[in-house]
C-alpha positions, -999 to +999 in steps of 0.1 A: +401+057-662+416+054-627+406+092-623+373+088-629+369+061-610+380+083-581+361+113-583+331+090-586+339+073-555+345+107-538+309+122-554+292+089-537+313+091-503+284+114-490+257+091-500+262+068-467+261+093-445+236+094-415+227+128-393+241+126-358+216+112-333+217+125-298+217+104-265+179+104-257+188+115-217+210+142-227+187+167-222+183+156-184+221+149-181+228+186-189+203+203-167+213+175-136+248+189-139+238+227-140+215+221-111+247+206-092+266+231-096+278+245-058+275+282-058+303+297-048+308+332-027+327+360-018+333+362+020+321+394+035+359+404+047+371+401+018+336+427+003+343+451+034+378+454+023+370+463-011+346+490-003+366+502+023+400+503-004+374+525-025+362+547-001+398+552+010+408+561-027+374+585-032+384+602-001+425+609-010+410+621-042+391+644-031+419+655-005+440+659-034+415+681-058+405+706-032+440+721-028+436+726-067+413+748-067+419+769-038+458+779-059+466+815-051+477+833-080+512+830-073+514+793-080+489+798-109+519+819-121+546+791-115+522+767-131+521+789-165+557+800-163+568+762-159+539+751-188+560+779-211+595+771-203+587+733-214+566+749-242+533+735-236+513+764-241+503+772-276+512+808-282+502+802-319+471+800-317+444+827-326+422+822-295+450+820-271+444+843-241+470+851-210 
């Protein structure tokens, strides 16, 4: 008996139950505190540093590339004899051209 006692009381548990009501201001509470809001910024040393860093760092790049593609054949050499003695090159392979 004392069982179903308490699955009745848990079936009618949900019968009291009210939906949530909202403040009635919220609405204007929210948008006071978006409108509030301080916007913050970036200082303009700090934005000339940054594109000055990445200047800086496209310009080294492209120091750095051109000597790669101006390699004499000598040093293409070194680069394939050094790729082979650390077997990196695959000599296997059907379309494998020296």
């Amino acid at each position: 008996m004392d069982k179903k006692d308490w699955i009745n009381d848990v079936m009618n548990s949900l019968d009291s139950i009210k939906p949530a009501e909202a403040d009635p201001f919220l609405y204007t509470k929210v948008i006071s505190k978006i409108n509030s809001k301080k916007t913050d910024y970036i200082p303009m040393k700090i934005v000339w540093l940054a594109a000055a860093s990445f200047a800086l760092l496209i310009a080294v790049n492209f120091m750095l590339i051109k000597p790669v593609k101006s390699m004499s054949q000598n040093s293409v050499k070194d680069v394939k004899d050094l790729a082979k003695g650390f077997q990196l090159l695959n000599e296997n392979s059907i379309n494998y051209n020296q």
